[in-house]
Phi, psi and omega in degrees: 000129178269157161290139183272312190220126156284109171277113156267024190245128183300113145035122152080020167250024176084036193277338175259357160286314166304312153016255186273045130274326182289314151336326150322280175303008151101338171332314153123192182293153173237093174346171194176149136344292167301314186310300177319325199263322168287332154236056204311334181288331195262320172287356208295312207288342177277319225262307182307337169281356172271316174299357191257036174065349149312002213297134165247104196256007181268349173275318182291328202242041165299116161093036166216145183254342188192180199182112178242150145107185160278172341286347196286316144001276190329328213244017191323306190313301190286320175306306197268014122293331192307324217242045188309007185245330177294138168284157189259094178261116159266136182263163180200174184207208177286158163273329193278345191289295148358280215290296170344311189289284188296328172304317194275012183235250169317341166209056121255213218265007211196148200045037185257173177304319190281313196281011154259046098248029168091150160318298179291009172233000180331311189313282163297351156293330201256334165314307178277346174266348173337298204271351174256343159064215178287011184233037167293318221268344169279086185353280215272024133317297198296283166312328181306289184315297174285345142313302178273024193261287197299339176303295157355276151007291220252356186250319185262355188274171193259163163302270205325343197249008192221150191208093194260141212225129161273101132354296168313308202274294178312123146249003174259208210259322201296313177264029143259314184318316187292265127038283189268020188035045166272178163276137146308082188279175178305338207272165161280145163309141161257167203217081183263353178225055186266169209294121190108316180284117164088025204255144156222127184252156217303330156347291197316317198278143141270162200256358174262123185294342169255036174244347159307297181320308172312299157330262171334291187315299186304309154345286167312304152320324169291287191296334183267293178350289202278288168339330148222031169309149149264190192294143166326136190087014186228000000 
């Protein structure tokens, strides 16, 4: 299976909402973080032969149709030569609004990237944190970094082959629908990673990878359930 859609937007830009949208639309499964963490013993070994310049991305993303978030984001570049028929979606947001998010999530000391891949992912973790070193925690860096992330995106991708996604802003279905030449379903978009929502925080996790795995795969599940349930009372 080749890839359809690329996610090129960074972590905490509505990337797990895009997720389990693409999925929704008939797109097929989508990579994730969270994906990753669920099946953290067969990826961890692949994604490390991709920082070593080794990558098989037909291995890594066997049984996926599509892909947001870290780690695949990092590799925007390279997938969409690999995968020259996918299309390219960036989510994006305020940037400070952005920095706000990843300071209080993902790359603070609680809901972070190494602990939802373990002990045994410290490698790849340190990988995805590569371009910021000690100056994550710093505002006007930061935002500085996620301007020219989404700039990058937008310069190097063809227009017709992109589809740039406001987080903030977009909450429906229609120009992502349009954008894949789907039908427009009946359900609300979700919307699973506003601040609090979607979140698992390192307390949560355990530290044996196939109880991560567990842990997560059930998560997931959960979380696409509850995403287009409808609202109580109805």
């Amino acid at each position: 299976m080749s890839l359809r859609v690329i996610g090129a937007g960074l972590g905490r830009t509505g990337t797990l909402s895009l997720k389990l949208a693409l999925e929704r639309l008939g797109v097929g499964r989508c990579y994730h973080a969270m994906e990753l963490a669920a099946n953290l013993r067969q990826a961890l070994p692949l994604w490390d032969a991709a920082i070593d310049g080794r990558p098989d991305w037909d291995a890594l993303f066997a049984g996926y149709a599509a892909t947001t978030d870290y780690p695949g984001c990092c590799f925007w570049r390279q997938l969409a030569v690999h995968f020259p028929q996918a299309k390219v979606i960036l989510t994006v947001r305020d940037p400070d609004a952005w920095f706000d998010s990843v300071h209080a999530t993902i790359f603070s000391g609680d809901g972070s990237l190494p602990s939802l891949f373990g002990n045994q992912g410290q490698r790849l973790s340190r990988f995805l944190r590569r371009d910021l070193g000690e100056r994550i925690g710093e505002r006007a860096f930061m935002t500085d970094y996620f301007r020219r992330w989404n700039q990058a995106v937008i310069a190097h991708v063809p227009a017709q082959r992109l589809l740039v996604l406001d987080a903030d802003t977009e909450t429906g279905w229609e120009r992502l629908c349009a954008f894949l030449d789907v039908p427009v379903p009946a359900s609300p978009y979700p919307r699973v990673h506003a601040r609090g929502a979607g979140n698992v925080p390192a307390r949560a996790l355990p530290t044996e990878p196939a109880l991560i795995e567990q842990r997560m795969r059930a998560y997931l599940d959960r979380l696409a359930e509850a995403a287009f349930a409808p609202p109580s009372g109805e």
